[in-house]
PLY file of the C-alpha trace (Angstrom):
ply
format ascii 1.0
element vertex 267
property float x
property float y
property float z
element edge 266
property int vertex1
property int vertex2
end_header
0.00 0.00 0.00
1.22 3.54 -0.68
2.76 5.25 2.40
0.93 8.41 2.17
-2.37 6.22 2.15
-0.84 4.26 4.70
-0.04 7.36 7.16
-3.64 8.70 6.50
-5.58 5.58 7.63
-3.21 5.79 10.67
-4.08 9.67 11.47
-8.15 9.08 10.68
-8.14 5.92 12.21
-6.09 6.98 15.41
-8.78 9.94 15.85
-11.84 7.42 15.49
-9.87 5.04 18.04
-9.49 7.92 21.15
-13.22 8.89 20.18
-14.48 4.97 20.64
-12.03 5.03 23.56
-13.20 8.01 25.46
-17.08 6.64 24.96
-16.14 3.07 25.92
-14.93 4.45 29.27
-18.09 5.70 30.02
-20.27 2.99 28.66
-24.00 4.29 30.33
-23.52 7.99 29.79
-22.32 7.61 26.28
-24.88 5.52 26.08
-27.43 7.87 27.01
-26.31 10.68 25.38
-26.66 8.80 22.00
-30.07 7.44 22.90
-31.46 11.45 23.41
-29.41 12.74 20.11
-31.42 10.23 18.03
-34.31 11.03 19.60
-34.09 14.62 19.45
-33.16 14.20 15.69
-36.03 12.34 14.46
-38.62 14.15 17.05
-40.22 15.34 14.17
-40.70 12.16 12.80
-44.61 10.25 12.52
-43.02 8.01 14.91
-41.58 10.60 16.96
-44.90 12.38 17.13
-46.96 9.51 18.56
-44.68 8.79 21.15
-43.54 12.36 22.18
-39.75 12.23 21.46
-40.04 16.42 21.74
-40.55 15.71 25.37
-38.17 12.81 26.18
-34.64 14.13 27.96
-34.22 10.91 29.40
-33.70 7.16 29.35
-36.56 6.79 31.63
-38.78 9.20 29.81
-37.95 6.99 26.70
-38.82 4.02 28.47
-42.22 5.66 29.85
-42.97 7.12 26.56
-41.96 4.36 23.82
-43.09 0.97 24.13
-41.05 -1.98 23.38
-41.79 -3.42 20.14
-40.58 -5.93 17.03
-40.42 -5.94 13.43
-43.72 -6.66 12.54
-44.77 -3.25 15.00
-42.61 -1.18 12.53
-43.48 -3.09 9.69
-45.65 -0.55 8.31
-43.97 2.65 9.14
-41.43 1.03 6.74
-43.57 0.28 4.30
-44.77 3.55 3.54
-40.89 4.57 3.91
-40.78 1.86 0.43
-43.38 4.00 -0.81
-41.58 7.30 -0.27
-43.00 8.77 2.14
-40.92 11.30 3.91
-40.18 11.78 7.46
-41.72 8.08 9.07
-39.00 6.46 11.02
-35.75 9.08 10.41
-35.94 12.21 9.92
-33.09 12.24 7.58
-34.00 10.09 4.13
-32.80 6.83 3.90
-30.44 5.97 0.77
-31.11 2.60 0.55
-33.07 -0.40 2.38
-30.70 -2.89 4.00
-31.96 -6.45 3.43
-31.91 -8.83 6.40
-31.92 -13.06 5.81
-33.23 -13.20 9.32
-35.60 -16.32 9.99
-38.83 -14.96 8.41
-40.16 -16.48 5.02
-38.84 -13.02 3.67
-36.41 -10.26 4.08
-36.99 -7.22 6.78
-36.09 -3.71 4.74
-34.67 -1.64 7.11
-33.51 1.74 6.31
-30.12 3.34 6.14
-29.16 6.85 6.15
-26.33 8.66 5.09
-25.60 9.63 9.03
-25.59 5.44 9.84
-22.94 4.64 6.96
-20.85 7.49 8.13
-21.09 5.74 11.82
-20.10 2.47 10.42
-17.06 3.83 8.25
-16.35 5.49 11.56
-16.37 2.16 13.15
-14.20 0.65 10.46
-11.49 2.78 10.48
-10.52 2.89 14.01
-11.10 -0.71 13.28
-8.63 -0.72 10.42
-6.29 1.43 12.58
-6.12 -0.74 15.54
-5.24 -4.15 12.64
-2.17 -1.94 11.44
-1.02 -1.57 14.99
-1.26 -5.21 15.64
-0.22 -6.52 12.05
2.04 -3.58 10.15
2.02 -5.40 7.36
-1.34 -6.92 6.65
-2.48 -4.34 3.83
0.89 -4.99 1.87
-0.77 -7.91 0.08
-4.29 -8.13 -1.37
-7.24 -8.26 0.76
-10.38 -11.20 0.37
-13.33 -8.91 1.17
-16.28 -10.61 0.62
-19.87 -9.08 0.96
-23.53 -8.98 0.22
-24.61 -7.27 -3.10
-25.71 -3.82 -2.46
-28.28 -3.33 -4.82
-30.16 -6.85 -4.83
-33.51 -4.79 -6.06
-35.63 -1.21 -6.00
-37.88 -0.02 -3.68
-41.09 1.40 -4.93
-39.71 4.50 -3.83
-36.99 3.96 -6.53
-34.24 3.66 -3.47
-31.72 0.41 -3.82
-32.60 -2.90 -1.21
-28.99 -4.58 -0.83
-26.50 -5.49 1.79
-25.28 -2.99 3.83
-21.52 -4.59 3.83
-22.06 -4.00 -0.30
-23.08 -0.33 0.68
-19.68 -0.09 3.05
-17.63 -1.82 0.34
-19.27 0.71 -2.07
-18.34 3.35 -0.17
-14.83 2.76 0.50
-12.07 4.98 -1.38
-10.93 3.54 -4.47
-7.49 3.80 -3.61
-8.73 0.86 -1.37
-10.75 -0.76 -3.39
-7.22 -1.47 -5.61
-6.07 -4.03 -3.06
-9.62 -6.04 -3.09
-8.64 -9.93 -4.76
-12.62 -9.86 -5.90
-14.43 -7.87 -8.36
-16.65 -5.54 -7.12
-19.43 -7.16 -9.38
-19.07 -10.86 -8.78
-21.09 -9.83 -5.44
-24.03 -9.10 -7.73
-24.10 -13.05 -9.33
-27.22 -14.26 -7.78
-25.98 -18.12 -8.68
-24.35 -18.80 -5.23
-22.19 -21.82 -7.24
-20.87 -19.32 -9.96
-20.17 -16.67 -7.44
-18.41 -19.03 -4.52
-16.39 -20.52 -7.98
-14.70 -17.33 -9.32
-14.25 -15.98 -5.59
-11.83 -19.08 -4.94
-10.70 -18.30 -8.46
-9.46 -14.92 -7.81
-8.06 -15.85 -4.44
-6.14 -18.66 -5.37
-4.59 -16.55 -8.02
-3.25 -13.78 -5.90
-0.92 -13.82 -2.47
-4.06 -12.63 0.30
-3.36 -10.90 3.57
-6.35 -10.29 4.69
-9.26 -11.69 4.70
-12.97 -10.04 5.83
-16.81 -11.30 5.30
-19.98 -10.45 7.42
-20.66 -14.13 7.49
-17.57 -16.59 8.19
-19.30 -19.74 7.29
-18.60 -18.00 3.38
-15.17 -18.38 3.67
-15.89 -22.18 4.44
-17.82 -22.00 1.11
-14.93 -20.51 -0.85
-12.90 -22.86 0.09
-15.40 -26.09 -0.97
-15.43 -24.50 -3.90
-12.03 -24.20 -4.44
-11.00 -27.96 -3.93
-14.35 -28.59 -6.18
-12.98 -26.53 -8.84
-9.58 -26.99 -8.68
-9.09 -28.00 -11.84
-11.11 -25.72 -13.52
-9.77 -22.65 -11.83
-6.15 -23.67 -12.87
-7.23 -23.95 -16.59
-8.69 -20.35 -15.98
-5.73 -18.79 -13.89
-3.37 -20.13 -16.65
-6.15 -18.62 -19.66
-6.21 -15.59 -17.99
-9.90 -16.01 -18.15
-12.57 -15.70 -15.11
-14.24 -19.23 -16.12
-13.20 -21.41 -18.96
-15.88 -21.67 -21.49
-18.56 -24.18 -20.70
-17.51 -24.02 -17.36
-20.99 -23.15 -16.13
-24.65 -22.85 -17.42
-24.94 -18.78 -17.35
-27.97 -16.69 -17.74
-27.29 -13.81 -19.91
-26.86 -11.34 -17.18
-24.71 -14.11 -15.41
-22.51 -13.89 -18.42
-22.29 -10.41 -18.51
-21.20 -9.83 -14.91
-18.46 -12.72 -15.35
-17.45 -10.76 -18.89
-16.50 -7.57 -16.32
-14.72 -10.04 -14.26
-12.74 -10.29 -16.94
-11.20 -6.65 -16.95
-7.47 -6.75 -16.14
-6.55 -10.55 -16.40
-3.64 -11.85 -17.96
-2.67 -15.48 -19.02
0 1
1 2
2 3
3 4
4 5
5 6
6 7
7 8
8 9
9 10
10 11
11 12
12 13
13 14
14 15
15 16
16 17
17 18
18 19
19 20
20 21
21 22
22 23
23 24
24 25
25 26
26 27
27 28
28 29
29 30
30 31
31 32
32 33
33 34
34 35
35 36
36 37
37 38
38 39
39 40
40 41
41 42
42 43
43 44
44 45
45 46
46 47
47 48
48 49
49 50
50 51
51 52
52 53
53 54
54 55
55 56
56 57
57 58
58 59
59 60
60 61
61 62
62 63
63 64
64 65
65 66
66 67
67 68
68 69
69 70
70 71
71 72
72 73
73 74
74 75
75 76
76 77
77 78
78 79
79 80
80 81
81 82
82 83
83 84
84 85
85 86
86 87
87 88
88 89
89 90
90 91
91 92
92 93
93 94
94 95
95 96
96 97
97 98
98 99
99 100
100 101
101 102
102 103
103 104
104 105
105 106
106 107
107 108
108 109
109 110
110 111
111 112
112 113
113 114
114 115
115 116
116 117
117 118
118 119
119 120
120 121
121 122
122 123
123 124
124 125
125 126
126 127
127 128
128 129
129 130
130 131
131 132
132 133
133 134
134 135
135 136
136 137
137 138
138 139
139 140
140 141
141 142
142 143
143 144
144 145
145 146
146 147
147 148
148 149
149 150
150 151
151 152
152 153
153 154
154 155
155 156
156 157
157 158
158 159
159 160
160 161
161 162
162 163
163 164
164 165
165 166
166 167
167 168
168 169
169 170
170 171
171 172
172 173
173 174
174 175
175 176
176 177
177 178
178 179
179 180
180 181
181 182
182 183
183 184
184 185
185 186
186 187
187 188
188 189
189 190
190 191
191 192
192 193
193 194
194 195
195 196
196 197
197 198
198 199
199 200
200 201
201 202
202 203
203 204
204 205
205 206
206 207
207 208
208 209
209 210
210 211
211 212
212 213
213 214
214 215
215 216
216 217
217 218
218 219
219 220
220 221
221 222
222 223
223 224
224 225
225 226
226 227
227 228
228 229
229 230
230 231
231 232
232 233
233 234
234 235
235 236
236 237
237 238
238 239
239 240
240 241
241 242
242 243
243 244
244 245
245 246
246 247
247 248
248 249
249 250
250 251
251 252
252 253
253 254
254 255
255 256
256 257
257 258
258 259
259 260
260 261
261 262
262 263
263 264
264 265
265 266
């Protein structure tokens, strides 16, 4: 990695780290705090309203005023947030509808704002700075990042439903994005087989440092695929080619997304 980029994760990241710090030494104040600063900001809100956020300065008037609830109870606030309607659940818009797996027959949407993918780049980067403390070395080689596709569909609304780890991924410099072993498209291949395939195939062609996924039991599945495939993915490594022809039964978007796979390989 380039020393300059190197030096700047350090600075951001040490400045995220005494932040995280600071509020982890005061766990039930920070706490607090945080609770009334999202309640204050989406007071305004239809939820807001019916429960009287204007009037809650406290975790017990939170407690008195809210009630305890699920899913299902927001269910419909979101759903008229898929519909575009303004000002429901956050008072800030949403940019896109995170898709759980969960264990209901279908996905819960829930919706992500510009202010929680800020907090969660926050998080990763005194993450990131606290790995080059430990490890010096580990971004000096390329990096497995594996994630979720973050558009996997549109809302009614017109707003992409995805994975927030592809929203992260999509958000991270590009600079960054340089080291990554994987396409940034082969997390949009719907065929799980196709997808866990050419992951192992890009890995196994490159010397990894790092390796990151939301769910470990995927790295499991890389692997499978890997000894599976071997043969295939050393035909394909030695082509320079993502898949050797024939290789799989692709749909015509399939084949598209593993044609952009393509960009950059060498026999």
């Amino acid at each position: 990695m380039n020393p300059v980029l190197k030096a700047l994760f350090r600075m951001r990241g040490a400045r995220a780290a005494r932040q995280w710090d600071q509020s982890a030494a005061h766990p039930r104040e920070t706490q607090a705090e945080l609770l009334i600063r999202i309640v204050r900001a989406n007071s305004h809100t239809e939820y807001g309203r019916a429960f009287g956020f204007r009037d809650v300065s406290s975790v017990k008037a939170f407690q008195r005023s809210t009630p305890i609830v699920g899913y299902p109870d927001l269910e419909p606030y979101v759903e008229r947030m898929l519909q575009g309607a303004p000002r429901v659940l956050t008072g800030e818009p949403p940019i896109m509808f995170c898709l759980t797996s969960g264990t209901t027959d279908r996905p819960k949407h829930v919706p992500l704002t510009r202010a929680g993918l800020t907090h969660a780049r926050h998080v990763s980067s005194q993450w990131l700075y606290r790995a080059l403390l430990s490890h010096p070395f580990f971004l000096e080689r390329s990096v497995l990042c594996v994630t979720g596709s973050a558009s996997e569909g549109r809302a009614p609304c017109g707003l992409p439903c995805g994975s927030v780890s592809g929203a992260i991924h999509r958000a991270i410099p590009a600079p960054v994005r340089r080291l990554f072993a994987l396409p940034a498209v082969l997390a949009d291949i719907e065929d799980y087989a196709v997808r866990y395939h050419l992951s192992a195939r890009f890995a196994l062609e490159q010397d990894i440092g790092f390796a990151t996924t939301p769910n470990p039991t995927t790295l499991s599945a890389i692997a499978e695929a890997g000894v599976r495939g071997q043969e295939e993915i050393i035909r394909a490594i030695r082509d320079g080619v993502p898949v050797s022809e024939g290789a799989f039964a692709l749909s015509a978007r399939a084949a598209e997304q593993v044609a952009q796979c393509a960009r950059g390989l060498n026999p």
